[in-house]
N, C-alpha and C positions, 0 to 999 in steps of 0.2 A: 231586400228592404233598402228603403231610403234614405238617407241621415242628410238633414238641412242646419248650415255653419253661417254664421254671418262672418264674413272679414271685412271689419270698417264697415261702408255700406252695403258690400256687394253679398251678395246670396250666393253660397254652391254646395251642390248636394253631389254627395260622395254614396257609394254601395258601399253597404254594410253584409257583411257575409252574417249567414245562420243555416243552421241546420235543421232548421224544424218550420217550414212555408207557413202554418195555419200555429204557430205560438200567441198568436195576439189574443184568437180567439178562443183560447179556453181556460177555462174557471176552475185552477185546482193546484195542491199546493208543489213548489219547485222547491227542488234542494239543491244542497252543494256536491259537488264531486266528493267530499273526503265526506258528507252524509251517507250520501250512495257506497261508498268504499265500507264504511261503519256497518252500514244494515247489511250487507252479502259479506263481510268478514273477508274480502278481498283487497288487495292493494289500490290506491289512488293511480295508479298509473295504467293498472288494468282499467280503470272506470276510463281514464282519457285516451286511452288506446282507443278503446270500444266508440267512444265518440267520434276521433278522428279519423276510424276506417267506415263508420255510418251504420254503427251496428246497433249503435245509441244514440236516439234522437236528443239534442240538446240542444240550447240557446247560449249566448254571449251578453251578456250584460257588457254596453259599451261594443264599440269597434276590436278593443284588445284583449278585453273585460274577461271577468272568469265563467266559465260553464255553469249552466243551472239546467236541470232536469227535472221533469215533468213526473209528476208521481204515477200516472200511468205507464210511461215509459220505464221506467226507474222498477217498477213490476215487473215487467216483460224479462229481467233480466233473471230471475226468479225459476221461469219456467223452462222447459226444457226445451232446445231446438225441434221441428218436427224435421224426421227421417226423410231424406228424399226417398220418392217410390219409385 
């Protein structure tokens, strides 16, 4: 994703990092990391571990900004891993 900055007059657009390609397009509600830590009665640190090895899809509000998760994803965490065969 793209971030557009004016300095002065001049235009430059910087990458913004995200983890989740298609977050623009969907219609449903995001919570916080310490929401997500709340509903599974696990630590905030396990929610951002999971994020930053990509185990949980999430977004950045902002370039620095804090995690928001997808309530779909936010489910996924719920269920159990399937077995490799």
């Amino acid at each position: 994703m793209l971030s557009m900055h004016t300095i002065g007059e001049e235009m430059t657009m910087t990458a913004m990092p995200t983890t989740h390609a298609d977050h623009v397009l969907r219609d449903e509600p995001l919570f916080t990391v310490d929401e997500v830590a709340a509903m599974y009665r696990i630590e905030r640190s396990t929610v951002v571990r999971r994020i930053t090895t990509g185990q949980l899809p999430a977004i950045r509000v902002g370039a620095d900004g804090p995690y928001r998760i997808y309530e779909s994803d936010a489910r996924r965490l719920a269920k159990p891993a399937t077995p490799a065969a």
